[in-house]
N, C-alpha and C positions, 0 to 999 in steps of 0.2 A: 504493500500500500504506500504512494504517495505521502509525503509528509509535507505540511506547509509551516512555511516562516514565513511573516509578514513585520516590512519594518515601517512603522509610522513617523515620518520623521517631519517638522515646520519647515524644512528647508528642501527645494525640488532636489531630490540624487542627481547633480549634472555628469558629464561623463568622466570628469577626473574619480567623482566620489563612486561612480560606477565601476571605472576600474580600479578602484581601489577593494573594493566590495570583491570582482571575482579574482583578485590575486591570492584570496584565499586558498585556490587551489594553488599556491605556490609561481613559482618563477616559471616564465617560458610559456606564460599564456598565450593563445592568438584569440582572436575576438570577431567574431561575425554575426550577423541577424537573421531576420526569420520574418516572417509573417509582415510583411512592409513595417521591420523594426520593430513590431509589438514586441519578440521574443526574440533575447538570448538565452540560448541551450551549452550546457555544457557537457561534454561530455570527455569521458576514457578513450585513449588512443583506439581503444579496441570497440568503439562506437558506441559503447553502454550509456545511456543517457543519467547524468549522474540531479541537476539541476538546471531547471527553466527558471528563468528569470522575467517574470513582466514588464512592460514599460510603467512607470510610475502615473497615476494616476492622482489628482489633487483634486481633495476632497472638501467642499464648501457647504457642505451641509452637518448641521448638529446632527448627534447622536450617531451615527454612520455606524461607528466605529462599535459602540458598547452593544446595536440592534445586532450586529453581526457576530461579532466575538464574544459578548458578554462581557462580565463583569472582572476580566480576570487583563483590564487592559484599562490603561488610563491616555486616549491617545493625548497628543498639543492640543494647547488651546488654541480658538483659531483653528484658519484652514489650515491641513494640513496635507503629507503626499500620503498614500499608502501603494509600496510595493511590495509584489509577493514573489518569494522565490519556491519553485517548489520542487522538492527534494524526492528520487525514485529511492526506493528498497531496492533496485539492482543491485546496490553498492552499498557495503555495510557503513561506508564515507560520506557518503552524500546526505543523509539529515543532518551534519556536523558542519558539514559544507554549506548547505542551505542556512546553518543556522552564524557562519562565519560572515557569511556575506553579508547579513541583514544586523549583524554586529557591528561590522566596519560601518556601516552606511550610520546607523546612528550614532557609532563614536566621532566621527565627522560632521554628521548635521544635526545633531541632538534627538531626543524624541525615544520612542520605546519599542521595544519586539514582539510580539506573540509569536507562539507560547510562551509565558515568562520562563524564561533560566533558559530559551531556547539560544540567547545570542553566548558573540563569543569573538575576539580577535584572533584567535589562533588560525594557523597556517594549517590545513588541513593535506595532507598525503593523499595521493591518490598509490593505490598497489598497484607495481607492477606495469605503470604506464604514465607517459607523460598528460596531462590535462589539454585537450583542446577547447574552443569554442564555437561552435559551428550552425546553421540552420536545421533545423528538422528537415529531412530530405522529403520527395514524393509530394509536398502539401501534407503530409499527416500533421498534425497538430502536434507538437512534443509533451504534450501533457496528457496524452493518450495513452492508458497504460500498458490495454489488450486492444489490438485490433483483430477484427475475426471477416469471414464474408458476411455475416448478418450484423455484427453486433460492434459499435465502439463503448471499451470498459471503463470508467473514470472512477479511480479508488481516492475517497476522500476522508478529511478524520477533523473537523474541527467544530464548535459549538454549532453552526448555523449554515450551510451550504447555501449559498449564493448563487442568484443568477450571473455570475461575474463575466464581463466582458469576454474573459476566454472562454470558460461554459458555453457563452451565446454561441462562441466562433465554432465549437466543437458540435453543437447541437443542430447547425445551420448545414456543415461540413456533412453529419451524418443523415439530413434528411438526402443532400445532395446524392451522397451515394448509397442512398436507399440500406442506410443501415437502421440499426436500434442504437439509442446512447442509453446506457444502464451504469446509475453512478451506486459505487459501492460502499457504505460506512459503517463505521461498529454501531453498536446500539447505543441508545439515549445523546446519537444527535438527531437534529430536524433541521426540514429546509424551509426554506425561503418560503414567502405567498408567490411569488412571484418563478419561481423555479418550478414550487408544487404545480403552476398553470402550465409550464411549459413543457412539465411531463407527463400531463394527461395524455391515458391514451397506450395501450401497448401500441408498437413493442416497446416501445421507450418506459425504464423500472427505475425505480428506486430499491436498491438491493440491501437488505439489510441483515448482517451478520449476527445469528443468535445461538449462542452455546449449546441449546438444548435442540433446536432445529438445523442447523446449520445456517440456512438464507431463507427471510422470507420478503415477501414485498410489503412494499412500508408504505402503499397505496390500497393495498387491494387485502393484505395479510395473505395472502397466496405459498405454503411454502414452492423456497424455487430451487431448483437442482442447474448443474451447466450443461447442459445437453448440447449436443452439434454445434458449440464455439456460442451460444448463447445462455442467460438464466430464462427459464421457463417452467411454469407449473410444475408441481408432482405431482401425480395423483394415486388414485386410492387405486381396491379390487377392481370398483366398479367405474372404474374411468373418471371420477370427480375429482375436482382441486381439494387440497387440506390445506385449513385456515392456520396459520398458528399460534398458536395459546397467546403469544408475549404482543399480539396483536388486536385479539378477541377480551382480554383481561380488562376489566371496565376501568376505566379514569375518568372517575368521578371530577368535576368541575362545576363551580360557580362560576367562573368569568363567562363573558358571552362576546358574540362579535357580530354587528350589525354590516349587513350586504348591502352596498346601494348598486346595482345593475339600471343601466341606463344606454340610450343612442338620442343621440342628436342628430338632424342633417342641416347641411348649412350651403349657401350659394355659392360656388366656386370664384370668388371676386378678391380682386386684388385688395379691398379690405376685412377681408377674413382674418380674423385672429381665435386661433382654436384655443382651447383649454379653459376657456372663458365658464362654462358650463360646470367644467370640473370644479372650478374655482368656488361659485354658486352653491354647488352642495357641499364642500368641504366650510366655507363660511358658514351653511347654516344648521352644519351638525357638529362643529365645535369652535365658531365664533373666530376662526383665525383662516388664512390662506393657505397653501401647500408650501412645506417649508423647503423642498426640492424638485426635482428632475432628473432624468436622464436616462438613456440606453440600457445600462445595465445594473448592476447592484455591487460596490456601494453606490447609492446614487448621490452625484458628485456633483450638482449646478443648482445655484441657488433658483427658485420658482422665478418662470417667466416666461407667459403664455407667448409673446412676440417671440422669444429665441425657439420654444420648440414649435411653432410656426412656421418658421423661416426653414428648419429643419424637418419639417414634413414637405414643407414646397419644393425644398432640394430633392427629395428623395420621391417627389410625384412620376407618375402616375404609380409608382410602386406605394405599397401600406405602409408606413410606420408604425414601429410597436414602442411605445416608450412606457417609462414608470415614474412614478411618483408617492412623498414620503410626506408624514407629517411631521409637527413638532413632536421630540419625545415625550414629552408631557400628555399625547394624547396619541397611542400609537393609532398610525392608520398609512396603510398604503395602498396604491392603484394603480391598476393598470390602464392606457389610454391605447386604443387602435386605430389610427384615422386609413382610411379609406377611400379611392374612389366613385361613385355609385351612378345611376344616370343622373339624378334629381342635382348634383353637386359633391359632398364632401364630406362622408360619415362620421361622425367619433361615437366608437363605443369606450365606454366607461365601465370599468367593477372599483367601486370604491370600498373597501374593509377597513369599519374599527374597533378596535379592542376595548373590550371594559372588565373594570376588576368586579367582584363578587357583592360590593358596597356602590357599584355604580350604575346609575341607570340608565342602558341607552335613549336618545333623543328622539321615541317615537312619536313623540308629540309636534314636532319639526319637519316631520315629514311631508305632510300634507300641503304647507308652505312650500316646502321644497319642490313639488311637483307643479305648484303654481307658477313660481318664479322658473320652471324650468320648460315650460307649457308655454308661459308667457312672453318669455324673451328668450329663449335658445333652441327653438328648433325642436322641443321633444318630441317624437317619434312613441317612445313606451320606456317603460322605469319598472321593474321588482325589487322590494325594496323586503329581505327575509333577516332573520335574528337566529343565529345559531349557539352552541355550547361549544365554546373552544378557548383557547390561549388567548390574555389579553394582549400577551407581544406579538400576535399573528404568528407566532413561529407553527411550525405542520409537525405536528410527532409522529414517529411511526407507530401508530394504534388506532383503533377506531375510534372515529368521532362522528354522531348524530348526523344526519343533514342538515343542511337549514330549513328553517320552518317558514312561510310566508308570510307577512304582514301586510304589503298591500301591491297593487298593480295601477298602473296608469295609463291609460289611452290617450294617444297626442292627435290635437286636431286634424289630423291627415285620416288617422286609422277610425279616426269616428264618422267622417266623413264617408270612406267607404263602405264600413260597417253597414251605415245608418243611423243616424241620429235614435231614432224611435227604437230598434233595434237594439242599439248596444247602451241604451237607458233602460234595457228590462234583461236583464240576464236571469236568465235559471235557478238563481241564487236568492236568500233571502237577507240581501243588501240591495241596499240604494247609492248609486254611483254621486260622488259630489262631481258640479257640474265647475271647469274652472276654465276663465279667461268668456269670453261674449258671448251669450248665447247663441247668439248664429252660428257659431262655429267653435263650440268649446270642446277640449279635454276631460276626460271622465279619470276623478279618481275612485278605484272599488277598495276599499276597506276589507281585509280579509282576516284580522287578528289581530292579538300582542305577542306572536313568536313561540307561544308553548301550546300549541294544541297542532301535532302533525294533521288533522284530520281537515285543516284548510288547504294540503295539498291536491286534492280531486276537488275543492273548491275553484282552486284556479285554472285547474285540468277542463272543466267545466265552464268557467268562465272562457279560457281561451280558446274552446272547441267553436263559442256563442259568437264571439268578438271577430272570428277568422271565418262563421259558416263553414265549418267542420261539422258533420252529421256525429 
């Protein structure tokens, strides 16, 4: 398994302090890049991949740091960089190495390591061969642990797996070449919101090592076995999957986490500014704006619906995928997908946020929310459901409840087609509020306060009515 060091430092790693960083492998280094410079790789004469090195990323958003790593890391105050070096098991040297290099870097520009006690000045030996540094050959990705024909392996081991910039790159790589990405970790870590969406979906697992089962999946609880260069099911006599115990075992929780699921559609015009929606409901379910942005996780840009704007408009007519973080004080993160459509310029939204056990989500805010969101953004439709989970959003591997619905909303488009008359009488024993001008208003339908599952074929019902589905 892969080993990560990560060093946080206030000062960008320039390239003196970088090579100061991989002379840990000693004298007679040479130095090359990779992936249009994201990645220096280092490796043993005899091509063994010993440490990848990322490009340094500078990080402008609070909390980044502790959402990710926990509490077992005090980054700078202030922006600061975080680069990661990550260390293969090929080499009984290379976690030592990794952890030399992210040593030097912060004895040069201050700042801290994760895992604490991981740093270190020492000159690290490589056996039996001299140290080079070179690109990942073929396009493989260096941080690739197992490549197989079905399946790319990424073995990871630290508090919180991350959709991280290279993640993206691996996971984009292996739709390319029609593989599975299946990341590996010991038990009692979790991933990302943001990672867990991006792994929906066999083939693509989440692999999780359990002493008593061996691997099970940390989505599905499936135990998995490696079969034909892939993990995939076991099953029984009778051909079914088995669940495993350390997956099925209840975790009992008070926290809860409220879903906001939403689209907007908006005119394709040169003054378009997206995120503006997002902005909206994050204001009116904790009173402040999004304290970041950006492509991957950590997410590194401070909020600013003009810059990721200009950064969908670059990347038209293709989709954007981006994410967004709250203040730590209120954890909540989201993901935004803009689109092209015929109509103009889609943005879908899932906004998650965490509450503790003494907190009460802002279902009373809702309602508002789909007015102002009805009324001046475009809304399209909104589910808006409350589930039993972690307040830091983090995804454990065990089961957690679904969420449960609280309400749905039809945007003056879909009422329109509906029917006005029509989609003010559903099947249901609710009455739709009607919001924005009679002529042409948005319907919000009331379905609950999040603990009674049996509004799920309420809405099943509702949107068989709203769509004329028989």
């Amino acid at each position: 398994m892969t080993k990560d060091v990560i060093a946080l430092t206030p000062k960008m790693p320039d390239t003196w302090a970088l090579l100061a960083g991989l002379y840990a492998g000693g004298p007679g280094l040479s130095v090359d890049t990779g992936h249009d410079g994201a990645v220096v790789q280092l490796c043993a004469a005899d091509g063994r991949p010993l440490v990848s090195l990322e490009a340094p990323l500078l990080v402008q958003v609070p909390g980044e740091a502790e959402r990710l790593l926990g509490g077992q890391v005090t980054p700078p105050e202030g922006s600061f960089w975080w680069t990661e070096a990550r260390a293969s098991t090929a080499a009984p040297e290379a976690e030592r190495l990794a952890g030399s290099v992210a040593g030097r870097l912060t004895t040069l520009l201050g700042g801290t390591v994760w895992p604490p006690g991981a740093a270190s000045t020492d000159v690290v030996p490589v056996a039996d061969s001299e140290v080079s540094a070179r690109p990942a050959t073929g396009g493989a990705h260096p941080t690739v642990d197992v490549l197989t024909e079905s399946t790319a392996v990424v073995m990871c081991d630290r508090p919180v797996i991350a959709l991280t910039a290279w993640l993206s790159h691996i996971l984009r790589a292996a739709v390319e070449s029609r593989r599975a990405l299946q990341i590996v970790t010991p038990p009692g870590v979790r991933l990302s919101l943001p990672l867990r969406t991006a792994l929906t979906g066999a083939p693509n697992r989440w692999v999780v090592k359990d002493p008593d089962c061996g691997y099970y999946d940390g989505l599905s609880g499936a135990v998995l076995r490696w079969q034909d260069g892939t993990f995939a099911p076991a099953r029984d006599a009778s051909g079914e999957a088995v669940a495993a115990e350390a997956f099925t075992a209840p975790a009992l929780t008070s926290e809860r986490q409220l879903i906001v699921a939403f689209r907007t559609v908006h005119n394709a015009d040169e003054n378009l500014v997206l995120g503006r929606a997002l902005e909206a409901a994050w204001q009116a379910l904790t009173g402040g704006a999004p304290a970041g942005w950006g492509t991957a996780e950590p997410v590194n840009l401070p909020w600013s619906a003009r810059q990721l704007t200009d950064l969908a408009r670059d990347r038209a007519p293709e989709s954007t995928q981006l994410l967004a973080v709250g203040d730590p004080a209120r954890p909540a993160l989201a993901g935004l997908r803009v689109t092209r459509v015929e109509r103009g310029v889609a943005a879908d939204a899932t906004l998650t946020l965490g509450y503790g056990a003494d907190e009460a989500p802002p279902l009373d805010a809702v309602e508002e929310l789909a007015r102002t969101l009805a009324g001046a953004h475009g809304l399209t439709h909104m589910l808006v459901s409350l589930r039993r989970g972690r307040r830091d959003l983090a995804v454990p591997a065990h089961f957690e409840a679904p969420p449960i619905p609280v309400s749905y909303t039809l945007g003056a488009d879909g009422v329109r087609t509906a029917g006005l008359a029509h989609a003010t009488r559903p099947p249901l024993s609710l009455t739709p509020v009607r919001l924005g001008p009679d002529t042409e208003p948005a319907l919000y339908y009331p379905l609950g306060d999040g603990t009674d599952a049996g509004t799920w074929p309420m809405l099943e019902r509702l949107m068989a009515h709203v769509e004329g589905r028989p």
